[in-house]
C-alpha positions as CSV (number, residue, x, y, z in Angstrom):
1,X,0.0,0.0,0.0
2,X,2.6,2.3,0.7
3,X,4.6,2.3,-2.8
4,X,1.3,2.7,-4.5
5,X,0.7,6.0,-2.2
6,X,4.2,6.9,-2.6
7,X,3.4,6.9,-6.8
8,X,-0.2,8.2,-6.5
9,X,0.7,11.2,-4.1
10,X,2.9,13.1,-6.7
11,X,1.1,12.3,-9.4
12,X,-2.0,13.9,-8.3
13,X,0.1,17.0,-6.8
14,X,1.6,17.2,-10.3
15,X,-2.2,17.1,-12.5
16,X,-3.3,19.8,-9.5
17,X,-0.4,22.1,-10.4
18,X,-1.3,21.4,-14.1
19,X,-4.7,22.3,-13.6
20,X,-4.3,25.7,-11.3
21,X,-1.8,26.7,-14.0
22,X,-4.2,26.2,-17.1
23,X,-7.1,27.7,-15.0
24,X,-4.4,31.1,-14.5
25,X,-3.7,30.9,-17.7
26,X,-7.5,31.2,-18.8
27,X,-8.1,34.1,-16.0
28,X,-5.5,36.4,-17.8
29,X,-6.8,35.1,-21.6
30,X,-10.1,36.9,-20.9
31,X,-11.7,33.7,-21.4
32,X,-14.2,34.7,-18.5
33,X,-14.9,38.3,-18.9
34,X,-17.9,37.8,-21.3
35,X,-19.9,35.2,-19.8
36,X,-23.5,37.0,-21.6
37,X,-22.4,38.3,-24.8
38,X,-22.7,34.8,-26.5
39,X,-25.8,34.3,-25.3
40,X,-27.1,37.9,-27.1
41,X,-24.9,37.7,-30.0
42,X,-26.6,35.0,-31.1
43,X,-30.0,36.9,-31.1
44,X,-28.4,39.8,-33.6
45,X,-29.4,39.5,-37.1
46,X,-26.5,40.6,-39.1
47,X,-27.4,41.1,-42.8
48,X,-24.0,41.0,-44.2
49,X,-23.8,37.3,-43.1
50,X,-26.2,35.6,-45.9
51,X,-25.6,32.3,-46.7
52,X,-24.1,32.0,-50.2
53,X,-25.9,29.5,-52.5
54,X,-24.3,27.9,-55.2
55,X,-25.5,29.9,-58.5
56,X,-27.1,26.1,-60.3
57,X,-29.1,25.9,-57.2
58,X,-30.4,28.9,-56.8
59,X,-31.3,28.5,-60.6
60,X,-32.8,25.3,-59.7
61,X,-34.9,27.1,-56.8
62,X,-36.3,29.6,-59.4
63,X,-37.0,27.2,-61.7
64,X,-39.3,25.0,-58.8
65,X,-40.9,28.3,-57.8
66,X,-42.1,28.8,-61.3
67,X,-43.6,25.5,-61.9
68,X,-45.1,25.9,-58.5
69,X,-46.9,29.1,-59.5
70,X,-48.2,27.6,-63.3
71,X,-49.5,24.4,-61.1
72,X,-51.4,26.9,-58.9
73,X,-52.1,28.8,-62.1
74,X,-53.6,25.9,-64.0
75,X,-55.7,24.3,-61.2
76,X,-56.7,28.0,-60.2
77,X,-58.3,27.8,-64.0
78,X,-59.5,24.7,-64.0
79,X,-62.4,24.3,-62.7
80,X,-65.5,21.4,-61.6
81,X,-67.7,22.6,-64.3
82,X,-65.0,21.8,-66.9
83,X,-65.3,18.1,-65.7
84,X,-69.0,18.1,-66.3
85,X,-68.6,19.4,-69.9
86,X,-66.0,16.8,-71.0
């Protein structure tokens, strides 16, 4: 029991020291000054960040919209009475 105390005991003195040192390290980064801001930032709407879309799909996302609006078109036209007729 005693070697393995002997081994342990530095070797958790050693990760402590490690520790303490990255947590000091952190304190003088400025890691901790801001703890809110993220939280807000991410409520701002920034319109200079748009999401860029490859120029085939957005051609591709025209084209649907405009077969989406002659489908409308045509049923929109089309109507119960023209059933009946046929």
């Amino acid at each position: 029991m005693l070697p393995s105390l002997l081994m342990l005991m530095p070797a958790s003195l050693v990760l402590g020291t490690i520790a303490l040192l990255l947590f000091i390290k952190a304190i003088r980064g400025g890691w901790f000054e801001d703890v809110e801001g993220p939280k807000y930032r991410m409520l701002d709407d920034d319109p200079d960040e748009t999401p860029e879309i490859p120029q085939q799909q957005l051609q591709q996302i025209r084209q649907d919209r405009l077969d989406q609006k002659q489908n409308r078109n045509s049923k929109q036209n089309h109507t119960p009475e023209d059933n009946n007729a046929k």
